[in-house]
N, C-alpha and C positions, 0 to 999 in steps of 0.2 A: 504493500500500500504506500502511495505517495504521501510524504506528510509535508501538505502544502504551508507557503508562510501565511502570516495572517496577514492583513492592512489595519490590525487594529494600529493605531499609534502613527500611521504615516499619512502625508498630506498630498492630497491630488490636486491639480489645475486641467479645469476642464475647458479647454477653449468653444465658444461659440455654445456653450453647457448649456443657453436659457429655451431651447426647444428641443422638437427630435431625437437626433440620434443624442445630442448632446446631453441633450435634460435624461434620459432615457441612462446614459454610463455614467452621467454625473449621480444618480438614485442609486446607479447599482453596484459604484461602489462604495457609497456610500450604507450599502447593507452589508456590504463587504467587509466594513469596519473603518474607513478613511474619511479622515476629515475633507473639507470640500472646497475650491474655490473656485468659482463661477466666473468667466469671462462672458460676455452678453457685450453688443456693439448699440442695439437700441431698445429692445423687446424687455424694459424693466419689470413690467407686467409678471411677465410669461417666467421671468428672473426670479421676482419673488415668490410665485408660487413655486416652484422647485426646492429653492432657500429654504422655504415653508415645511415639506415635505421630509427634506433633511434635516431639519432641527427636530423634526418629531421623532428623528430614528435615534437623537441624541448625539447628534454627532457636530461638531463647530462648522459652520460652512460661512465664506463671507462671498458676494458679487461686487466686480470688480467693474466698471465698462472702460471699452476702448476699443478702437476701428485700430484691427492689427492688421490695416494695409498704412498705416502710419507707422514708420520705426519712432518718432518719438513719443506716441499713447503707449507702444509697447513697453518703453524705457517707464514710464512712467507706474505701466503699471505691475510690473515686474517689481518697483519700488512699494508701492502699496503693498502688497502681497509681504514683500519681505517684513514688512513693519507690523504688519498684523499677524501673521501665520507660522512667520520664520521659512525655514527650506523649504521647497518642493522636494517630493520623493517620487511622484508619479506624474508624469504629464502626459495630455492626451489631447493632441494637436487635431482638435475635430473642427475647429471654423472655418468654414469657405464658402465662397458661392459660386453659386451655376447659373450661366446666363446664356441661355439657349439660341442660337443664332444658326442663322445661314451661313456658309464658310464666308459668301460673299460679303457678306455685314459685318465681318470681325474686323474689327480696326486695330490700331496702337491701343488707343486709351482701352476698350476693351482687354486687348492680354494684356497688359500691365494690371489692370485692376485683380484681374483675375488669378493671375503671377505671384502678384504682392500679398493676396488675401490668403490663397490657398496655400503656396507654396516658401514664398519667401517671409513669411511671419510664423511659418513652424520652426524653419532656421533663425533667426533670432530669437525666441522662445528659448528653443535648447540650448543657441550658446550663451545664453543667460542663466538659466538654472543650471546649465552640467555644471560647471566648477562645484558646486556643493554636492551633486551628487559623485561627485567623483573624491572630495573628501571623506565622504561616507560610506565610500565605495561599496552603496546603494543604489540601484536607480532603477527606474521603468519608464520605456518612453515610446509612447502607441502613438501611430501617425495613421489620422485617417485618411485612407486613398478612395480608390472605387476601381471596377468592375471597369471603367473609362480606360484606366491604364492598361488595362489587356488588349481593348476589344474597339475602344473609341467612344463607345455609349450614345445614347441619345441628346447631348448637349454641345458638343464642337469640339475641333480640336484646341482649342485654346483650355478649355476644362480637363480634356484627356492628356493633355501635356504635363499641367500642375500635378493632377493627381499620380503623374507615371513617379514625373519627378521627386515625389515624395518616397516611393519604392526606391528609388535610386541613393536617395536622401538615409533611408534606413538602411539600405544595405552598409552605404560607408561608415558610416556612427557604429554600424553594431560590430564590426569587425574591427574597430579602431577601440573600444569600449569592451569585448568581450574578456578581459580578464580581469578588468575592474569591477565584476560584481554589478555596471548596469546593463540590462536589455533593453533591446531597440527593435521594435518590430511593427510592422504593416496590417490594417485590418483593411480588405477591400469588401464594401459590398456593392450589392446591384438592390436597386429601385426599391427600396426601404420605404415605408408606408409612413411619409414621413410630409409634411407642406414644399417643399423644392420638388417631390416628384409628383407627387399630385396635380400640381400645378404646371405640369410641362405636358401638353399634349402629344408628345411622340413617345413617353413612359406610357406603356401598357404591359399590363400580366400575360398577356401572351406571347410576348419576348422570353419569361421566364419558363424552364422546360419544366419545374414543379407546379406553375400554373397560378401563381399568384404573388402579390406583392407579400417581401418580409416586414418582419414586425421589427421595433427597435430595437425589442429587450433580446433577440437573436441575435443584434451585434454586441450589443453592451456586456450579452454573459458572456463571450471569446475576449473581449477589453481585460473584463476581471479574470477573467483565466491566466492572459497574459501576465497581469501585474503580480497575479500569484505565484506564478511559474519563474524560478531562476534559471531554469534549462536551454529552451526557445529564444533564440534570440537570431534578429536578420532575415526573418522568414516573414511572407506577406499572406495573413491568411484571407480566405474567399470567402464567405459571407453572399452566396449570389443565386440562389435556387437552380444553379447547376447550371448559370447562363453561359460563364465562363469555367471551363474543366483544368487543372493543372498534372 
């Protein structure tokens, strides 16, 4: 029998935590036993019930906001966090958006926003928290991709780029990181039943070969698996009702 570590006693940052998939792995590790920190860009609302939820499981949780396609919100709130929570020991790079376009409609300003939100703010994240997890030579650090990085997805290639990128992102970290005691690994899923897929008209369940959209809490238990597990590390797991096979 495996004798898993616990998250009682360690602190997670959930980026983009206040809906979805986010609010969905921010809850569940939070039953998991970790304390919580919420990143949200506008949705305070939808922030505080989550918050809400987690203080009932008894666990400390605070929200943060900031548009982490700005490196100085992030700076800022990387500062917050420190003041209140002390280290991060789990992070879990879930904010991005999807902005459904015709190849021909993709501009500059489009990838760049895209770039910066999905992709280039998971990298400033970790190279802001590693340094302490690597004193503590502690760490877990989940990057969420999609199903896009395999296959293209239903949103453009400026979306399927970020999300590859981030696979690429964890492979170097975790190989660079694997004797330190932190993991680094990839969760891709496909059309999560989630408001970004709902809301995009070329998402449909008949894409998927099991026949239906996933639930959230089907990616959020593989998140807690991950941060439980010292073993796994570098690997991108699928999450996709079997749309993409590896």
């Amino acid at each position: 029998m495996i004798d898993r570590e616990t998250l009682s006693g360690k602190v997670a940052l959930v980026t983009g935590g206040s809906r979805g998939l986010g609010a969905a792995i921010a809850l569940a590790l939070a039953q998991a036993g970790a304390d919580i920190i919420i990143n949200y860009r506008s949705r305070e609302k939808d922030a505080l019930q989550v918050q809400s939820a987690i203080r009932e499981l008894k666990r400390r949780c605070i929200l943060v906001r900031a548009d982490l396609s700005e490196s100085a919100e992030i700076v800022d709130m990387v500062s917050v966090i420190r003041q209140q929570m002390g280290d991060v020991n789990i992070l879990v790079n879930n904010a991005g958006i999807s902005v459904p376009q015709q190849i021909e409609n993709i501009d500059e300003k489009i990838w760049d926003k895209t770039m910066d939100t999905n992709l280039k703010s998971a990298f400033l994240i970790t190279q802001a928290l590693l340094p302490a997890m690597r004193k503590a030579r502690w760490g877990r650090i989940i990057n969420i991709s999609s199903v896009a990085a395999h296959l293209g997805g239903v949103v453009g290639p400026h979306y399927a780029a970020s999300k590859a990128g981030l696979i690429g992102m964890t492979h170097s970290y975790a190989a660079i990181l694997a004797k330190e005691g932190i993991t680094v690994n990839a969760v891709a899923p496909a059309l999560i039943a989630t408001e970004m897929v709902t809301a995009n008209p070329r998402a449909k369940p008949d894409l998927i070969p099991v026949g239906r959209f996933g639930n959230p809490e089907e990616v959020s238990d593989v998140v807690v698996m991950l941060a439980c597990n010292g073993y796994i590390t570098g690997q991108t797991i699928c999450v996709n009702g079997g749309w993409y096979m590896t």
